[in-house]
N, CA, C and O atoms as CSV, one atom per row, in Angstrom:
chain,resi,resn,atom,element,x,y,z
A,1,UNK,N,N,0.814,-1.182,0.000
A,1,UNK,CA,C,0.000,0.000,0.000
A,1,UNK,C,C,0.870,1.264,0.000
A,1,UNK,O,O,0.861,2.215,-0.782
A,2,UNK,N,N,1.450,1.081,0.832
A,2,UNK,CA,C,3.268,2.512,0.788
A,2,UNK,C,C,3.298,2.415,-0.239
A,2,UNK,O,O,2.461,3.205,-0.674
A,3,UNK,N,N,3.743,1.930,-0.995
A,3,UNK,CA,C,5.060,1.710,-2.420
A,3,UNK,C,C,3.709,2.332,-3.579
A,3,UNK,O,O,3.750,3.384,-4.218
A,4,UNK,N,N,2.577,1.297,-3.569
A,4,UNK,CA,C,1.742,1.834,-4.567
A,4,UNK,C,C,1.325,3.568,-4.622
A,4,UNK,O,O,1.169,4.142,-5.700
A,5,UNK,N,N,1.166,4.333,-3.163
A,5,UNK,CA,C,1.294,5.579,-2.698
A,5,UNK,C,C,2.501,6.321,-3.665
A,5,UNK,O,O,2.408,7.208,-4.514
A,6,UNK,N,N,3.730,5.511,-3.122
A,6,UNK,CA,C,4.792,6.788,-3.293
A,6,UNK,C,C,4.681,6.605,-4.672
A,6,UNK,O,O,4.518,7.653,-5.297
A,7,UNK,N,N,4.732,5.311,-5.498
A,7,UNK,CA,C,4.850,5.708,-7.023
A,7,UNK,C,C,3.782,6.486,-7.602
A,7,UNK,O,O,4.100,7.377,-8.389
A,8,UNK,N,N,2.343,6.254,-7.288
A,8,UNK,CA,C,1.399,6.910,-7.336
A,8,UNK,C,C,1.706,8.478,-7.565
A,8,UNK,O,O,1.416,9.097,-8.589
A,9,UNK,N,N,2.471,9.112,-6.204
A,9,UNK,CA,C,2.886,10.231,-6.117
A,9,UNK,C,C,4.086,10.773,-7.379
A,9,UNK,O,O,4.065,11.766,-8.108
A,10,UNK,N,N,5.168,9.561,-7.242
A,10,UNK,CA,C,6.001,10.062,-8.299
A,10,UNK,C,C,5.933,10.223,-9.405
A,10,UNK,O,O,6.574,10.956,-10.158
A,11,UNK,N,N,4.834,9.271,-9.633
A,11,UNK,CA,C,4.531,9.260,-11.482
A,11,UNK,C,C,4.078,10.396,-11.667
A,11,UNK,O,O,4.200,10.765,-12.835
A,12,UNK,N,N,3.246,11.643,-10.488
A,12,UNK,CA,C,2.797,13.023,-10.916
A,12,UNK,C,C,3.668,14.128,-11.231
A,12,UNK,O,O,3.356,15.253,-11.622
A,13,UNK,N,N,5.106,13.512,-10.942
A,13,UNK,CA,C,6.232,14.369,-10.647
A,13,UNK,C,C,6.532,14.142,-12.435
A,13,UNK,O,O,6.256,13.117,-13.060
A,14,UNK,N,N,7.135,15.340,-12.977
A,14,UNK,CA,C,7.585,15.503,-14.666
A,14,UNK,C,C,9.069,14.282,-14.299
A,14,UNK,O,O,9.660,14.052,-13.244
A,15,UNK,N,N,9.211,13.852,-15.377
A,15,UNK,CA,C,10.062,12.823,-15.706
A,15,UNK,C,C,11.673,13.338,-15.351
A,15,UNK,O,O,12.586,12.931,-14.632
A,16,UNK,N,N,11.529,14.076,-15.962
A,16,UNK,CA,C,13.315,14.951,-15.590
A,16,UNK,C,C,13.528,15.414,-13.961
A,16,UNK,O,O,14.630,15.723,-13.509
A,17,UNK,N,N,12.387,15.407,-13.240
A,17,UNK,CA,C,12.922,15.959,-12.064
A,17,UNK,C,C,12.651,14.713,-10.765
A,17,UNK,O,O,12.776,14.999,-9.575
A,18,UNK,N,N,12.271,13.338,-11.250
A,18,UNK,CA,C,11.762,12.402,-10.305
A,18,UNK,C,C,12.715,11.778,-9.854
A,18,UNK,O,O,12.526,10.983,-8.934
A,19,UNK,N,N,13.952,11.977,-10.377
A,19,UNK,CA,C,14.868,11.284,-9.500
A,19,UNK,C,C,15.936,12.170,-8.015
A,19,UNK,O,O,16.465,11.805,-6.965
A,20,UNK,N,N,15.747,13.715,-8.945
A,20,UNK,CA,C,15.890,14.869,-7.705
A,20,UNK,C,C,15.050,14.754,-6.922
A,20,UNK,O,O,15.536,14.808,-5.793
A,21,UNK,N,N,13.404,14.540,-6.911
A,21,UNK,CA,C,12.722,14.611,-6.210
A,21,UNK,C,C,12.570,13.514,-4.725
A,21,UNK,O,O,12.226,13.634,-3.549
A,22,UNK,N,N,13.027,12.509,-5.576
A,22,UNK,CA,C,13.545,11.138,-4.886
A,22,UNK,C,C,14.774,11.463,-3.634
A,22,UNK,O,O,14.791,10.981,-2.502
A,23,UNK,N,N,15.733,12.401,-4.222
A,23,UNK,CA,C,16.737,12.469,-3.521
A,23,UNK,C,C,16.507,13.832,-2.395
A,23,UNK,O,O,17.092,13.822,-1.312
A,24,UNK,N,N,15.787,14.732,-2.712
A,24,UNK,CA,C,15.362,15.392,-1.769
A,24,UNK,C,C,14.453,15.110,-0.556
A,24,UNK,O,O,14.341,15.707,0.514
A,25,UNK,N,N,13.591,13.580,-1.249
A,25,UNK,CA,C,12.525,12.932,-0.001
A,25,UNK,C,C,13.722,12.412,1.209
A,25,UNK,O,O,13.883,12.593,2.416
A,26,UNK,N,N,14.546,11.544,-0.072
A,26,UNK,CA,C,15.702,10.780,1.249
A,26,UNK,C,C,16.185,11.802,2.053
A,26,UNK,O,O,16.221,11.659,3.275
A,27,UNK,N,N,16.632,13.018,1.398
A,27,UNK,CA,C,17.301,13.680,2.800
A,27,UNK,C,C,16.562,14.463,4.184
A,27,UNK,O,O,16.967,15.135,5.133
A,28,UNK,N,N,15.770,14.156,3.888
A,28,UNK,CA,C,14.388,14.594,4.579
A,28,UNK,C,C,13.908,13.514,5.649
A,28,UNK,O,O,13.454,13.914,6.722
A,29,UNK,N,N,14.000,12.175,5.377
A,29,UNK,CA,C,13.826,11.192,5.845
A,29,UNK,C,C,14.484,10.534,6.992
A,29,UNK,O,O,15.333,9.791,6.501
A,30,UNK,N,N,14.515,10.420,8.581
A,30,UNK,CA,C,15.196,10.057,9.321
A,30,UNK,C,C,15.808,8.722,9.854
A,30,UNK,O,O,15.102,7.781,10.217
A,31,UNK,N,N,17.157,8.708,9.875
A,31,UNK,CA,C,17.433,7.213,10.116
A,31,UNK,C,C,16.878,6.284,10.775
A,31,UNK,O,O,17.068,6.246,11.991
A,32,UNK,N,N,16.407,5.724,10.411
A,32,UNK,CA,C,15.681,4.042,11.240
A,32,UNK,C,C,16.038,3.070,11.422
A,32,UNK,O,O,16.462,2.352,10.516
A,33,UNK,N,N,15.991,2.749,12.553
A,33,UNK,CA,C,16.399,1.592,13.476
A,33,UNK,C,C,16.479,0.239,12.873
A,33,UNK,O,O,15.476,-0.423,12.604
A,34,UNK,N,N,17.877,-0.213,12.635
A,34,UNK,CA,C,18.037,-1.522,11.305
A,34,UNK,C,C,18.406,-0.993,10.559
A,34,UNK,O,O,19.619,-1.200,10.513
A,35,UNK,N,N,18.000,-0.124,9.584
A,35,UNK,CA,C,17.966,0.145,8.429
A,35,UNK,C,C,19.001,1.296,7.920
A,35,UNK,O,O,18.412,2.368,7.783
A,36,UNK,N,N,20.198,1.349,7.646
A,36,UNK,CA,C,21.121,2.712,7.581
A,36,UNK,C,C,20.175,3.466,6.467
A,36,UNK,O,O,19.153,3.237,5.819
A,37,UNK,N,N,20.993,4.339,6.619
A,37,UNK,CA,C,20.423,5.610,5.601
A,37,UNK,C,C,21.348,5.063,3.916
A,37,UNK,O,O,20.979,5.496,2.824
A,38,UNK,N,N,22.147,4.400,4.027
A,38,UNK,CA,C,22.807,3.856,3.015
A,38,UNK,C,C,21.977,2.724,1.893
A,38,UNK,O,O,21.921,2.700,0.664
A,39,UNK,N,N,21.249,1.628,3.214
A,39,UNK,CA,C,20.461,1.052,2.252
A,39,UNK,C,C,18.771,1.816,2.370
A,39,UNK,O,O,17.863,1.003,2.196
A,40,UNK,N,N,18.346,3.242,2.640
A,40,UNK,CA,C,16.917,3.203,2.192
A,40,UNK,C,C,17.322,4.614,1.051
A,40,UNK,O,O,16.426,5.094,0.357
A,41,UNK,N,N,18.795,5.170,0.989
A,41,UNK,CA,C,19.032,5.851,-0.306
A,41,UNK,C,C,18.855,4.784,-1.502
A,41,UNK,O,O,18.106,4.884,-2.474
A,42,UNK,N,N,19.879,3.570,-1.127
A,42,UNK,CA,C,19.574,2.791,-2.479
A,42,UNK,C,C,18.329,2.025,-3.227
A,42,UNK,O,O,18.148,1.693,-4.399
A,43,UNK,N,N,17.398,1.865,-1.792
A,43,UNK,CA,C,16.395,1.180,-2.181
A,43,UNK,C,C,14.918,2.397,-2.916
A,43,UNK,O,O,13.883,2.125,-3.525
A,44,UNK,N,N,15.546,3.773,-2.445
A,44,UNK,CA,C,15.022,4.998,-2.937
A,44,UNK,C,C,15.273,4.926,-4.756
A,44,UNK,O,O,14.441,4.900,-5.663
A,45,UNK,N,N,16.575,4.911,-4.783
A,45,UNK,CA,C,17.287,5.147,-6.184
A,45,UNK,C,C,17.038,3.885,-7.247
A,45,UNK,O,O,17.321,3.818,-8.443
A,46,UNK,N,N,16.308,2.762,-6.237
A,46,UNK,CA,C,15.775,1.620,-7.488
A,46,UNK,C,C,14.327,1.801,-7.775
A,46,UNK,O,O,13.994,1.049,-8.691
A,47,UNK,N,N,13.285,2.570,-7.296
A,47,UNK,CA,C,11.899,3.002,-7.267
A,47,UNK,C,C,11.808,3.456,-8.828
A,47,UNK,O,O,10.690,3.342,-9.331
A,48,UNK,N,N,12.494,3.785,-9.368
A,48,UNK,CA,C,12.179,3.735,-10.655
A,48,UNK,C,C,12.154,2.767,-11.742
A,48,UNK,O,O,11.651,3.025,-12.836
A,49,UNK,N,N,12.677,1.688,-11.455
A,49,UNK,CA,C,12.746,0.501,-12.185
A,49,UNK,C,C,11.695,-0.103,-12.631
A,49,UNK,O,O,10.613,0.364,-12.274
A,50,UNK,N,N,11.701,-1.196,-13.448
A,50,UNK,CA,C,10.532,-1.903,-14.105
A,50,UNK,C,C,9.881,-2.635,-13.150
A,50,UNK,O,O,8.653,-2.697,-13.076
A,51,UNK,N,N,10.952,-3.418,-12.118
A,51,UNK,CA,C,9.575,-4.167,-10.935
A,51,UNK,C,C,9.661,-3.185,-10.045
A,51,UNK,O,O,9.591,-3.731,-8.944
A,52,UNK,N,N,9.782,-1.966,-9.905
A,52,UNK,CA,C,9.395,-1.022,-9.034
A,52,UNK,C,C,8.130,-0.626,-9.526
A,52,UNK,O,O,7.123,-1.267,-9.825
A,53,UNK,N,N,8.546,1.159,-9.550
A,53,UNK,CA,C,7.124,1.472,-9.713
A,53,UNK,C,C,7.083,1.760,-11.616
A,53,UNK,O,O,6.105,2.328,-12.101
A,54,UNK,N,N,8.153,1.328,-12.433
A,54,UNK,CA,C,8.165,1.728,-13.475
A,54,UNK,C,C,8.074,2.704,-14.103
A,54,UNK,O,O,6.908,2.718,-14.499
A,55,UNK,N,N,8.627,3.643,-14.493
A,55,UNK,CA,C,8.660,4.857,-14.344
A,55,UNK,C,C,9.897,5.253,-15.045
A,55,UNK,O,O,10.926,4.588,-14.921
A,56,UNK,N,N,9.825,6.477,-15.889
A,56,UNK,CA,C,10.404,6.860,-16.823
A,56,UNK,C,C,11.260,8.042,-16.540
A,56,UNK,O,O,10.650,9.109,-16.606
A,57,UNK,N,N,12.786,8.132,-16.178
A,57,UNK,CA,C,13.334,9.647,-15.860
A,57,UNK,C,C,13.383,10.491,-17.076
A,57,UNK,O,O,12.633,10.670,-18.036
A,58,UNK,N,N,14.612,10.977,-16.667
A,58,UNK,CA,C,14.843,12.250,-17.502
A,58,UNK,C,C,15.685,11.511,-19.051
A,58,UNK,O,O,16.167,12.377,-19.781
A,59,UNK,N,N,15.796,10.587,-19.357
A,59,UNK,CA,C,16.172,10.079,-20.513
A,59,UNK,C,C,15.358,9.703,-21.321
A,59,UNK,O,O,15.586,9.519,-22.517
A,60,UNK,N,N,14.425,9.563,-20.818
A,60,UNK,CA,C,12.817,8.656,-21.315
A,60,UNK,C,C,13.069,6.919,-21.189
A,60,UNK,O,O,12.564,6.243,-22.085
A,61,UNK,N,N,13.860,6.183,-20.061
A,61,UNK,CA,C,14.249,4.901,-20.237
A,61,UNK,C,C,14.066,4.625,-18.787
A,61,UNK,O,O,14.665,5.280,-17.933
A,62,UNK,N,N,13.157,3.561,-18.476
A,62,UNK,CA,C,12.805,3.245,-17.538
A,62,UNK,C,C,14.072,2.775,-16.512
A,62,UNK,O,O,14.747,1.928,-17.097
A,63,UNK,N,N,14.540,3.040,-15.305
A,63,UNK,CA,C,16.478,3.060,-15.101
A,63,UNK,C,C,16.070,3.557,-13.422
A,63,UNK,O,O,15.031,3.958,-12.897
A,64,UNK,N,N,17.552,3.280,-12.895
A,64,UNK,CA,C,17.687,3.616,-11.562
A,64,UNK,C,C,17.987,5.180,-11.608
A,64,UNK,O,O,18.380,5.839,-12.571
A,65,UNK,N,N,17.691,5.607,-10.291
A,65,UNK,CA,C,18.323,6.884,-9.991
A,65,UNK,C,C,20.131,7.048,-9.727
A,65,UNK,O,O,20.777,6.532,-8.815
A,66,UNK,N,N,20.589,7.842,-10.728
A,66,UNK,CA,C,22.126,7.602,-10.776
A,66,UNK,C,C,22.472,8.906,-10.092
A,66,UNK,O,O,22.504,10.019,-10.616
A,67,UNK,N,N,22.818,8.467,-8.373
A,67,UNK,CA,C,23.421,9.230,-8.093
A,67,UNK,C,C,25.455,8.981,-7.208
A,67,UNK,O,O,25.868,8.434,-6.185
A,68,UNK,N,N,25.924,9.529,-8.032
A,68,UNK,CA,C,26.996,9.601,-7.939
A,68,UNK,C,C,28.278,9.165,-6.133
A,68,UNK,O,O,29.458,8.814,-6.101
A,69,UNK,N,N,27.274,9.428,-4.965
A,69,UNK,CA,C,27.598,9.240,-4.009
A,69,UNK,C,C,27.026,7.712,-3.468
A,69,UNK,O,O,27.585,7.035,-2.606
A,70,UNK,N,N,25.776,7.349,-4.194
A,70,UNK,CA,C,25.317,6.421,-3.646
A,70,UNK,C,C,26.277,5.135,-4.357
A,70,UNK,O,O,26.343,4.042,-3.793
A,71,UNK,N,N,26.880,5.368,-5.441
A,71,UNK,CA,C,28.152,4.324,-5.623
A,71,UNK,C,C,29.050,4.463,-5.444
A,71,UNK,O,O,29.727,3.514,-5.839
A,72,UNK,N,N,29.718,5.393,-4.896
A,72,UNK,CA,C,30.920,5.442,-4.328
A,72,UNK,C,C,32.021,5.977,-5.284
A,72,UNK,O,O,33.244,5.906,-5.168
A,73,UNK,N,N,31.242,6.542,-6.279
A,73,UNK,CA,C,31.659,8.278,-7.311
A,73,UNK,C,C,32.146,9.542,-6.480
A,73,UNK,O,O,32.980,10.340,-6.908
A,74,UNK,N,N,31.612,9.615,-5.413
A,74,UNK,CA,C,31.791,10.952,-5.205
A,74,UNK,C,C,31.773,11.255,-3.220
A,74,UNK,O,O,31.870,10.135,-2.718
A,75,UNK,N,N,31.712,12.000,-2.445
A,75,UNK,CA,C,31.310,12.257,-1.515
A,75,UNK,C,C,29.725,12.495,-1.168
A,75,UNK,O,O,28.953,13.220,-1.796
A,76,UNK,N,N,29.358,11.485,0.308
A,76,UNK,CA,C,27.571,12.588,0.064
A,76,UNK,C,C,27.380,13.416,0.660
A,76,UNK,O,O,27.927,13.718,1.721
A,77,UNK,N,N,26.228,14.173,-0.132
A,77,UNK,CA,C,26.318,15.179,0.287
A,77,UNK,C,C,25.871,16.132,1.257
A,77,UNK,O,O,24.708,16.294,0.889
A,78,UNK,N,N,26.048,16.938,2.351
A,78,UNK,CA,C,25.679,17.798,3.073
A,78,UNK,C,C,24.547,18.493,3.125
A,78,UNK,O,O,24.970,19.634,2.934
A,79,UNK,N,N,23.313,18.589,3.264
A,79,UNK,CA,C,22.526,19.712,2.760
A,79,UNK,C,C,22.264,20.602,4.224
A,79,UNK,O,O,21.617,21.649,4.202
């Protein structure tokens, strides 16, 4: 019922900005008990996939959210 919600929600979001939008929910979101903030960024950044909620970014190709810190590209980041 969650998952059908949030995609629900994201699919209203324009295609080019649903994976920012994704990454602005996570930082918003507080760490939970079990669960690092490491694996509910990644499990954030697969919500776009085909057995997710399917869903089309900013390329027009149904794909993960590629963000650069969550593979170990870059530093994360501060907000």
């Amino acid at each position: 019922m969650a998952k059908a919600r949030c995609c629900r929600e994201l699919a209203a979001v324009q295609p080019r900005c649903r994976c920012e939008a994704l990454r602005l929910f996570m930082d918003g979101v507080g760490e939970l008990r079990g669960c690092p903030r490491e694996a509910q960024r990644a499990a954030a950044a697969a919500l776009m996939a085909a057995g997710e909620c399917d869903l089309r970014g900013g390329s027009g190709e149904t794909e993960r959210c590629y963000w650069p810190w969550l593979v170990g590209d870059g530093d994360v980041p501060v907000y």
